[in-house]
Backbone and ligand atoms as CSV (ligand in chain L), in Angstrom:
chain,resi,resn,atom,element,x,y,z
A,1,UNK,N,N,40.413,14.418,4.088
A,1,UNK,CA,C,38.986,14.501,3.806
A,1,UNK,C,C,38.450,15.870,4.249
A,2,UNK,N,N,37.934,16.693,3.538
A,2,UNK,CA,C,36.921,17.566,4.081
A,2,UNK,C,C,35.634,17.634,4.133
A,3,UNK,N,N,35.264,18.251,5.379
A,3,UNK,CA,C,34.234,17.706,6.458
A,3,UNK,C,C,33.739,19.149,6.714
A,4,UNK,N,N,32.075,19.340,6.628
A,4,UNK,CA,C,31.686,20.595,6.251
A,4,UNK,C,C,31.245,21.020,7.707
A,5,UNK,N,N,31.207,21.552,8.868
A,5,UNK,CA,C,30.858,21.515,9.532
A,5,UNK,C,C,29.406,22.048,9.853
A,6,UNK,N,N,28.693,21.195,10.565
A,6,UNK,CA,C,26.498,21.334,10.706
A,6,UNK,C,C,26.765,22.707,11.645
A,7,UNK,N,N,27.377,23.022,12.138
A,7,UNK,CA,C,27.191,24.402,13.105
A,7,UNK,C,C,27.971,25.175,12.495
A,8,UNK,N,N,28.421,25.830,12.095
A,8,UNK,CA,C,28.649,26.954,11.255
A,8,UNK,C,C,28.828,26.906,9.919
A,9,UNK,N,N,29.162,25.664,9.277
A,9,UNK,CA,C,30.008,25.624,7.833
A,9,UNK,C,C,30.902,26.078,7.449
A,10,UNK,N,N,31.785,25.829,8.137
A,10,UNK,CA,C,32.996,26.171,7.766
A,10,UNK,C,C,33.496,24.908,7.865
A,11,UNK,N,N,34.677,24.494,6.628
A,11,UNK,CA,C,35.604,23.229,6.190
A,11,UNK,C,C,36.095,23.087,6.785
A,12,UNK,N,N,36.235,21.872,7.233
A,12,UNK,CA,C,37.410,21.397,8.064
A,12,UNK,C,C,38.188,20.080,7.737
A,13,UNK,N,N,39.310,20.350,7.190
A,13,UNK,CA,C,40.241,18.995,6.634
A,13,UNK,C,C,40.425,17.908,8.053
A,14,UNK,N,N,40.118,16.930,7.932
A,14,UNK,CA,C,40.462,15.607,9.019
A,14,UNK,C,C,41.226,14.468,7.753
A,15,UNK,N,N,42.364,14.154,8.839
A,15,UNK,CA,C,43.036,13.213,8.127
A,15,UNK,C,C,42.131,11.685,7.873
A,16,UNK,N,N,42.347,11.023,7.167
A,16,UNK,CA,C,41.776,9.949,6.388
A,16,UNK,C,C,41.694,8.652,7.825
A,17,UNK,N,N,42.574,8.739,8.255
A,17,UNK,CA,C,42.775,7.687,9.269
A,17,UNK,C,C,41.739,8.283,10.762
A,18,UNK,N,N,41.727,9.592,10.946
A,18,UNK,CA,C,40.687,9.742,12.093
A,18,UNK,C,C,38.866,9.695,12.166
A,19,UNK,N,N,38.868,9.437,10.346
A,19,UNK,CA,C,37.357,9.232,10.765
A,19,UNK,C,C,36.352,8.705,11.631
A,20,UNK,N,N,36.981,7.418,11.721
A,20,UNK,CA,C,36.170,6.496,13.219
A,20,UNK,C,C,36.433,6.846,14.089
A,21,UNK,N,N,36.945,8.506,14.747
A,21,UNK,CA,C,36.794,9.524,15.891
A,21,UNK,C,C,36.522,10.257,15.746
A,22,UNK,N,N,35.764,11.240,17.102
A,22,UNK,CA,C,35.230,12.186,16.890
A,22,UNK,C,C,36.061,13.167,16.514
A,23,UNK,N,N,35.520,14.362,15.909
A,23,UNK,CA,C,36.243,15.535,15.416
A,23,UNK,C,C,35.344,16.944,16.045
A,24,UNK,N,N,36.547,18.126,16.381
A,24,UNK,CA,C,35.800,18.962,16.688
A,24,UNK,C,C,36.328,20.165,15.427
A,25,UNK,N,N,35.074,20.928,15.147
A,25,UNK,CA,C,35.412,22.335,13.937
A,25,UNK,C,C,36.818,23.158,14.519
A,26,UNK,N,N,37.203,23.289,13.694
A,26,UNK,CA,C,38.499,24.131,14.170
A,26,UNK,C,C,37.879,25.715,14.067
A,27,UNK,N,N,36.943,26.250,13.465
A,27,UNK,CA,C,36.557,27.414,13.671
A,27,UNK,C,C,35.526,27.654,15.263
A,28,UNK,N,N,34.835,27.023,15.272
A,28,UNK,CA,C,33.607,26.926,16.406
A,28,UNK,C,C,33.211,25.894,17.682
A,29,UNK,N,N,34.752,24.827,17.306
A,29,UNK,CA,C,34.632,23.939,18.734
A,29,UNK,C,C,33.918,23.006,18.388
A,30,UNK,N,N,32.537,22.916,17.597
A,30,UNK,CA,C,31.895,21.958,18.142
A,30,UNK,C,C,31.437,20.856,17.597
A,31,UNK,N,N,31.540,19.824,17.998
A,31,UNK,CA,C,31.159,18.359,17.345
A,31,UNK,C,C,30.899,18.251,15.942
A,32,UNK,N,N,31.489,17.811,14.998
A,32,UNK,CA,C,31.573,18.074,13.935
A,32,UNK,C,C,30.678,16.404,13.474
A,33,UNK,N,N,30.801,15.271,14.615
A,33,UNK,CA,C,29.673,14.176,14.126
A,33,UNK,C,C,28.872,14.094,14.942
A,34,UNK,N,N,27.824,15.166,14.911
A,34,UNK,CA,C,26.240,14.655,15.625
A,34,UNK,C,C,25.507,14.242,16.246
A,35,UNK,N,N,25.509,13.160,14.590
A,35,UNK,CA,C,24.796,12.229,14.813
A,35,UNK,C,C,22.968,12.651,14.234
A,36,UNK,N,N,23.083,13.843,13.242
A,36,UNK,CA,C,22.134,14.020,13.325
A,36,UNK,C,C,21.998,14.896,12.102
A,37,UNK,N,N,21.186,14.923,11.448
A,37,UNK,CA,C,21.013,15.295,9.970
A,37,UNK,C,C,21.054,16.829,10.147
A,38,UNK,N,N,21.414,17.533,9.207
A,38,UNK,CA,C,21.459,18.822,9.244
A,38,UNK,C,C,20.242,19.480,8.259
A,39,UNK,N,N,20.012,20.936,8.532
A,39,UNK,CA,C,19.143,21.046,7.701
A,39,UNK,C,C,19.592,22.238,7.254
A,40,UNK,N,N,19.438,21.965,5.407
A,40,UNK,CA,C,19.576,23.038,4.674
A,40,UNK,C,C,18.748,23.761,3.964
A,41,UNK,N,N,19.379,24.812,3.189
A,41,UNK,CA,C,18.166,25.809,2.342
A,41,UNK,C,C,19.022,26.038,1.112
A,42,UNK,N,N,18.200,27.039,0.468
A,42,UNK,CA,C,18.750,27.832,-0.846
A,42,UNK,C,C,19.921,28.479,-1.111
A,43,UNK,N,N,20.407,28.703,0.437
A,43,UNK,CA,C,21.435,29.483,0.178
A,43,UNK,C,C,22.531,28.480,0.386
A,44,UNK,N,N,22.725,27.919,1.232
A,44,UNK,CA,C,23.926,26.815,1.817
A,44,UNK,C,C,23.709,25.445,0.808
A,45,UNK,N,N,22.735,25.033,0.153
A,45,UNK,CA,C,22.482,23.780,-0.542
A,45,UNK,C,C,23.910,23.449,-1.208
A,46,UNK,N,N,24.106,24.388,-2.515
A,46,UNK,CA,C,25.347,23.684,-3.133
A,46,UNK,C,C,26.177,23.952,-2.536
A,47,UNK,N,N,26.786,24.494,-2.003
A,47,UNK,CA,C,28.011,24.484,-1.073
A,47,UNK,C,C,28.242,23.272,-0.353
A,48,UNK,N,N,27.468,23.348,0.402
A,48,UNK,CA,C,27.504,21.760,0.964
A,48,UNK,C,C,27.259,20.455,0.301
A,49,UNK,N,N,26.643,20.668,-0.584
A,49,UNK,CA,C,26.921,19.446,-1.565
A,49,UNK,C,C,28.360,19.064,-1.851
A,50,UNK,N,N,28.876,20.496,-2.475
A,50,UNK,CA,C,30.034,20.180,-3.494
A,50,UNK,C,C,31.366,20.252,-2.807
A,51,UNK,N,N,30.752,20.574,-1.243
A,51,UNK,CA,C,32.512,20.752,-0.656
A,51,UNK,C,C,32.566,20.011,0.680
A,52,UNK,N,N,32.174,18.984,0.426
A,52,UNK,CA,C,31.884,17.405,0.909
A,52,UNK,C,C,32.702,16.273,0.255
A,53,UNK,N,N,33.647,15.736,0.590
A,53,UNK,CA,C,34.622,14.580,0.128
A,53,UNK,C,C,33.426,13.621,-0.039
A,54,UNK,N,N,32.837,13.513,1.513
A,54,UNK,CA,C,31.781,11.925,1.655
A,54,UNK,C,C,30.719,12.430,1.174
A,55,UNK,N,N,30.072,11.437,0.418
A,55,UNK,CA,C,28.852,11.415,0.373
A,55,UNK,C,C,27.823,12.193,1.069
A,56,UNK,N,N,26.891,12.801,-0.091
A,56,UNK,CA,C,25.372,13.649,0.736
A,56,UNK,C,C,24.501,12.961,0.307
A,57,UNK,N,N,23.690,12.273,1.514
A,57,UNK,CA,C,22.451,12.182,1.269
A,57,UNK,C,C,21.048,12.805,1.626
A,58,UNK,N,N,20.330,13.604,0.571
A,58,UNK,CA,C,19.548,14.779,0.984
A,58,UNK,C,C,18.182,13.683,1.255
A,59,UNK,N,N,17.111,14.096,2.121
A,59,UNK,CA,C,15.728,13.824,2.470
A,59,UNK,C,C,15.119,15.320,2.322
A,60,UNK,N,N,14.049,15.342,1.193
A,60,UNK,CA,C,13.353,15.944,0.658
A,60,UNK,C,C,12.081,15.884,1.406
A,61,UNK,N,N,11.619,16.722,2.030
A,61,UNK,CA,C,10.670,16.647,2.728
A,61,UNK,C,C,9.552,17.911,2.937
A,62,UNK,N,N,8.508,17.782,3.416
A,62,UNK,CA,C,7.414,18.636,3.675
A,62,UNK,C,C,6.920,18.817,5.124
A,63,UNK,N,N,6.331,19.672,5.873
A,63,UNK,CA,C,5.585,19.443,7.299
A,63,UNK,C,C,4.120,18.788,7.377
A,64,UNK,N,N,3.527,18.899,6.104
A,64,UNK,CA,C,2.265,18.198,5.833
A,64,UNK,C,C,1.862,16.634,5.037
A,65,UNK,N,N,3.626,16.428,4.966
A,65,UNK,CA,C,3.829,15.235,4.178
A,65,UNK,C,C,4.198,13.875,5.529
A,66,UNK,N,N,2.585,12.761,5.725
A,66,UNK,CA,C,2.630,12.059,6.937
A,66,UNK,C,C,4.073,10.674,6.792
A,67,UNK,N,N,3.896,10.455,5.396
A,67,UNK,CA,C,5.123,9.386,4.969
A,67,UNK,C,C,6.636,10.086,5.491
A,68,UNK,N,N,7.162,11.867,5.030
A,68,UNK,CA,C,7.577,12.253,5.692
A,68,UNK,C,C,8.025,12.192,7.172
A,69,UNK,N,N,6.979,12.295,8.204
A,69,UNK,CA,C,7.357,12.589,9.650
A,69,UNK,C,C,7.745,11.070,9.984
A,70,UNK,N,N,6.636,9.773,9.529
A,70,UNK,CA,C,7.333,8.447,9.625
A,70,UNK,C,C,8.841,8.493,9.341
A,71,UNK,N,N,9.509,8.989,8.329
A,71,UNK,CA,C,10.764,8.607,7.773
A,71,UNK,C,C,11.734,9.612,8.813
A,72,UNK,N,N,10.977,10.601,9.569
A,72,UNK,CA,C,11.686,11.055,10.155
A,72,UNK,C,C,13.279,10.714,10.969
A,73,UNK,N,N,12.329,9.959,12.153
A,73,UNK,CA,C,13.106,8.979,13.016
A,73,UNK,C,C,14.100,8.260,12.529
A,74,UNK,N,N,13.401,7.382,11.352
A,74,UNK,CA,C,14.090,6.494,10.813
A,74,UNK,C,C,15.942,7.065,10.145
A,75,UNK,N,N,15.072,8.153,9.157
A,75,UNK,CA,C,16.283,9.003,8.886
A,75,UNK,C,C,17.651,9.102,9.676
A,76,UNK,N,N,16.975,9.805,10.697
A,76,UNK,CA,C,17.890,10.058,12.246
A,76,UNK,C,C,18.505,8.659,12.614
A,77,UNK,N,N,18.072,7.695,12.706
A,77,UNK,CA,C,18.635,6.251,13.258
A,77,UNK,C,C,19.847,6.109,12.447
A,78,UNK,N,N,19.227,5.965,11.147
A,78,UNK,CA,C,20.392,5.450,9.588
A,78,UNK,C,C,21.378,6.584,9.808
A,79,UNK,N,N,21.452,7.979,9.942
A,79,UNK,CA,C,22.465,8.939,10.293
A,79,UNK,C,C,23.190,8.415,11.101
A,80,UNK,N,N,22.857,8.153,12.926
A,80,UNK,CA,C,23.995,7.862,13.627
A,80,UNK,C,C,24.218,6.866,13.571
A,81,UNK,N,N,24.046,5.624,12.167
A,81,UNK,CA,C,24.937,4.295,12.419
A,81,UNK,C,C,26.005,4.265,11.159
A,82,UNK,N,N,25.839,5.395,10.300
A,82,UNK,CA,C,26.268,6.166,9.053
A,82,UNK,C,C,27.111,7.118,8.531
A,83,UNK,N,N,26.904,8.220,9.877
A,83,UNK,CA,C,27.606,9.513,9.481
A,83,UNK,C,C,29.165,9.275,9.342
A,84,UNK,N,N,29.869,8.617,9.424
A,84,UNK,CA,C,31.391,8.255,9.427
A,84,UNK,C,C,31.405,7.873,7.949
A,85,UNK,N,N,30.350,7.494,6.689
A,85,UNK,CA,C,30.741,7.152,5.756
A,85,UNK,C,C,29.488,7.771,5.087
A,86,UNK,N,N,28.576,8.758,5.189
A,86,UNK,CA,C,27.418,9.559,4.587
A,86,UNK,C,C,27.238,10.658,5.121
A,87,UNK,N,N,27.349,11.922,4.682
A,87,UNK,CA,C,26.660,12.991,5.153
A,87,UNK,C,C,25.025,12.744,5.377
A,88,UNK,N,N,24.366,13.512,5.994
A,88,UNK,CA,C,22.606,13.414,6.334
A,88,UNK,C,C,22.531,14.765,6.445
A,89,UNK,N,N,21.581,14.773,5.651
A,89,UNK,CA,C,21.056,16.028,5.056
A,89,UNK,C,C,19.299,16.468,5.151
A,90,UNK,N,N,18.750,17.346,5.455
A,90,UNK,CA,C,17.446,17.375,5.080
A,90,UNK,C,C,17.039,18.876,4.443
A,91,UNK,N,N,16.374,18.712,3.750
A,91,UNK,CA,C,15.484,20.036,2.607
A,91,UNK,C,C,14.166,20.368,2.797
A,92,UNK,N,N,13.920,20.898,3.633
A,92,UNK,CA,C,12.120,21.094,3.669
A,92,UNK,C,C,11.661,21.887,2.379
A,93,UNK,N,N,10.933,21.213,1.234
A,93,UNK,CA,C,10.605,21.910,0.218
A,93,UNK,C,C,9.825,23.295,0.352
A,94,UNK,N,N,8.973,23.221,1.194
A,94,UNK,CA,C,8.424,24.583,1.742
A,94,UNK,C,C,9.418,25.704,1.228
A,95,UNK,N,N,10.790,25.211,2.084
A,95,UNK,CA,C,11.386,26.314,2.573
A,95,UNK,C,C,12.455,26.376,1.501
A,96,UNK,N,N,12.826,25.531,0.996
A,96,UNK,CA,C,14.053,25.232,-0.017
A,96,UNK,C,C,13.200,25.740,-1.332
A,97,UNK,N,N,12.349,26.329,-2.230
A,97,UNK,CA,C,12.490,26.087,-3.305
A,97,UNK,C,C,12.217,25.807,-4.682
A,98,UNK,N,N,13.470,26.647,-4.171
A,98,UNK,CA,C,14.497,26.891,-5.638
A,98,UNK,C,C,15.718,25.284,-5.613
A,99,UNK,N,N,16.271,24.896,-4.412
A,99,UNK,CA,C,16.637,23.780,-4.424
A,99,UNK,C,C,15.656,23.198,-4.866
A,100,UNK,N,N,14.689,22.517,-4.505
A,100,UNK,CA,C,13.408,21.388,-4.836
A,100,UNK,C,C,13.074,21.585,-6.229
A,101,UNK,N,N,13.011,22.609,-7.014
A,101,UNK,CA,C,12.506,23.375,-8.531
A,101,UNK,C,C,14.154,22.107,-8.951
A,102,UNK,N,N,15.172,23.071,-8.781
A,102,UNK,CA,C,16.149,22.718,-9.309
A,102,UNK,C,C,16.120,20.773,-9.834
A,103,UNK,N,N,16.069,20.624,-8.583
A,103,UNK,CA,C,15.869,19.040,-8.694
A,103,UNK,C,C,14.846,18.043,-9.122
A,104,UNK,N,N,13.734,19.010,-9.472
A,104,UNK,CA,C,12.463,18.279,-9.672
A,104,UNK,C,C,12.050,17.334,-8.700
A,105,UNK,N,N,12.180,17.606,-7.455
A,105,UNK,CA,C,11.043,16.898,-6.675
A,105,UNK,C,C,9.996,16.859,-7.082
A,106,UNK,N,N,9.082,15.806,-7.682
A,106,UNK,CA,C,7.651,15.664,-7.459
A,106,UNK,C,C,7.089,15.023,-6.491
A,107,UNK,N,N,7.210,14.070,-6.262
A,107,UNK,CA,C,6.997,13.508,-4.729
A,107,UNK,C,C,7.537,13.385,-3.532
A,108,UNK,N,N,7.452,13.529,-2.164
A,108,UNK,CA,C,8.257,13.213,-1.607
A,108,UNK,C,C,7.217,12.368,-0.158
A,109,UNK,N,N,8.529,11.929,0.523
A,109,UNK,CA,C,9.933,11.999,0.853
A,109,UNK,C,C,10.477,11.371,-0.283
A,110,UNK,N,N,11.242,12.628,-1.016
A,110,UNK,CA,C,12.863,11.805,-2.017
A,110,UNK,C,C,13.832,11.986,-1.532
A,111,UNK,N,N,14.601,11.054,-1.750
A,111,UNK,CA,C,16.080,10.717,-1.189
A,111,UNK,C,C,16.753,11.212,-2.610
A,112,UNK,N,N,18.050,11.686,-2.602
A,112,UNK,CA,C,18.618,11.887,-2.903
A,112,UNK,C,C,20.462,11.753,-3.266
A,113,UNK,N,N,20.703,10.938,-3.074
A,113,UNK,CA,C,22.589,10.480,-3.055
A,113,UNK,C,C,23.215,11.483,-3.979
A,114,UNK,N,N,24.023,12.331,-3.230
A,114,UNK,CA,C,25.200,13.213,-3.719
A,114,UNK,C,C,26.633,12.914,-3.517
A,115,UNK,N,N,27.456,12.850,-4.695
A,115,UNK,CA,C,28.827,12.960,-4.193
A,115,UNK,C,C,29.020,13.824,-5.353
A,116,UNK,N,N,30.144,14.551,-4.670
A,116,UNK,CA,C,30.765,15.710,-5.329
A,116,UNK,C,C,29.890,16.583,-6.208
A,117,UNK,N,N,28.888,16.945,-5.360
A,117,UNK,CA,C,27.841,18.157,-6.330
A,117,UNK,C,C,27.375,17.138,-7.576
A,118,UNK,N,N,26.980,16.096,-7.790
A,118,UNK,CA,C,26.380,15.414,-8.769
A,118,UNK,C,C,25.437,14.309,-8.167
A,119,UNK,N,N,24.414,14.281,-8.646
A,119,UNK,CA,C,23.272,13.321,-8.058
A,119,UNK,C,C,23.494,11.982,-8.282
A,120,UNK,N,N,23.837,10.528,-7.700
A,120,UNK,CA,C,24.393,9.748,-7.935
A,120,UNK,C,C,22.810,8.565,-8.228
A,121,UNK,N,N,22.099,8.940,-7.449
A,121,UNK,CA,C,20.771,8.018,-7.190
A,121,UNK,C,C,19.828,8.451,-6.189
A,122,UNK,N,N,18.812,8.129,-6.633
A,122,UNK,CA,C,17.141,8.779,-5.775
A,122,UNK,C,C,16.115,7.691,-5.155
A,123,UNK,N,N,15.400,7.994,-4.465
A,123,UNK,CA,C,14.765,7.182,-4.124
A,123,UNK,C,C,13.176,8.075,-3.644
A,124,UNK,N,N,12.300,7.385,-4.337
A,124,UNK,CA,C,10.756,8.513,-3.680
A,124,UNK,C,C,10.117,7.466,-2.493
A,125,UNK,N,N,9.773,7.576,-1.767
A,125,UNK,CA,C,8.583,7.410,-0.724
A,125,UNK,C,C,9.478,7.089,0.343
A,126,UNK,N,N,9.045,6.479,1.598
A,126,UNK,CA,C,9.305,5.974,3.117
A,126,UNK,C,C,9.907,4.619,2.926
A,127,UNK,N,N,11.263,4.135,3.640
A,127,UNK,CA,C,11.530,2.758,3.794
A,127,UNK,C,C,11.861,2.846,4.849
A,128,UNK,N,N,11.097,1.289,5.600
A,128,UNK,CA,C,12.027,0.859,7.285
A,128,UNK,C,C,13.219,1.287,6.785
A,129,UNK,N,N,14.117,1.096,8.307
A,129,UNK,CA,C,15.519,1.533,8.700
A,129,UNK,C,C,16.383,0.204,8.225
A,130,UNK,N,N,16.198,-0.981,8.076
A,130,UNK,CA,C,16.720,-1.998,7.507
A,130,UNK,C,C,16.881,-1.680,5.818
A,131,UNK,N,N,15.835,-1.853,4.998
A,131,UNK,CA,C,15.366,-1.359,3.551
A,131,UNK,C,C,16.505,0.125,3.419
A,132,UNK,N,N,16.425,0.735,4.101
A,132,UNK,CA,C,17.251,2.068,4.288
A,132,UNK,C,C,18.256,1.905,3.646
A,133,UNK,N,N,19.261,1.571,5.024
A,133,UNK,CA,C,20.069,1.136,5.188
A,133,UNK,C,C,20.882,0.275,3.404
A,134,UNK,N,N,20.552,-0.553,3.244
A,134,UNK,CA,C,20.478,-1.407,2.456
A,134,UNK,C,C,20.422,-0.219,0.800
A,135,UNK,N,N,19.411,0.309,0.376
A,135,UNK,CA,C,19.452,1.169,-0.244
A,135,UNK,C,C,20.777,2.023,-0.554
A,136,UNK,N,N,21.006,2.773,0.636
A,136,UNK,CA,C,22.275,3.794,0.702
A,136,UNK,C,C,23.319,2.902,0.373
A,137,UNK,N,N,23.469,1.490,0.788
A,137,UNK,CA,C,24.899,1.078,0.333
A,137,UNK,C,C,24.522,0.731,-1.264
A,138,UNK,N,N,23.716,0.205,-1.687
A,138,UNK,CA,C,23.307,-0.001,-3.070
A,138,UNK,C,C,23.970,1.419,-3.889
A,139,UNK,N,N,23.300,2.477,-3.612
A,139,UNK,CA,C,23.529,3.772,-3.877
A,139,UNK,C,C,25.328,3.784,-4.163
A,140,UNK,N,N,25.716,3.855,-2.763
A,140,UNK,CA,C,27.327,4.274,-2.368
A,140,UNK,C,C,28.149,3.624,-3.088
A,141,UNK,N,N,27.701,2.011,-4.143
A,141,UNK,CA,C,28.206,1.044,-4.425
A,141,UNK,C,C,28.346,1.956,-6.356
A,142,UNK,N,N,27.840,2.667,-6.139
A,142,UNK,CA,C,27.354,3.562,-8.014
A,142,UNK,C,C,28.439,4.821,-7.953
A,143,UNK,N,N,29.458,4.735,-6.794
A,143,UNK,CA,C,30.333,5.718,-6.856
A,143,UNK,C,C,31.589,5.493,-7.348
L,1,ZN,ZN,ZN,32.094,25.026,13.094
């Protein structure tokens, strides 16, 4: 499996059987699961989409968007009970975009499900962490 690493990005192959342990980057040492959504831009977006074995799921977001900062937390929760079988991802449209253009965000918070650089399923507004949850496997189940 390759596994993109949140602190530098650089790939790192982990065998199939060590996922349910931790892994450290072979370039930079450091914790390669989190536990905690990463945040991207314009420049790193497809890359990390497309050179991701597992699943990306992007959160499309704003600093003035209040449904946003709610989904925050939540986000973060669903990541560390997740990241072993979903990437977590976040896009501040502000700052992203040409990502956000690309994708046609019109509303957000949109969710987004990526595997292999192709959009698998979306989702627009805030859901509890249960509803979440539940969603993403719905999603993961379209792969
Ligand atoms: Zn690294």
């Amino acid at each position: 499996m390759h596994y993109t690493c949140p602190s530098c990005g650089a790939i790192n192959r982990i065998p199939d059987d060590k996922q349910q342990q931790q892994g450290t980057c072979g370039r930079c040492k450091s914790d390669l699961f989190t536990g905690h959504p990463l945040e991207l831009n314009d420049a790193d977006f497809q890359r990390f989409i497309a050179k991701n074995d597992l699943p990306v799921l992007v959160d499309f977001w704003a600093s003035w968007c209040g449904p946003c900062k709610m989904m925050a937390p939540i986000f973060t929760q669903v990541c560390g009970q997740m990241q072993h079988k979903v990437r977590f991802a976040k896009v501040n449209t502000e700052v992203a975009q040409h990502t956000s253009a690309q994708f046609a965000i019109r509303s957000i918070p949109t969710l987004i499900l990526f595997h292999q650089g192709r959009e698998v399923d979306r989702l627009a507004g805030a859901l509890p962490a249960p509803q979440l949850t539940q969603w993403i496997n719905q999603a993961l189940s379209k792969i």
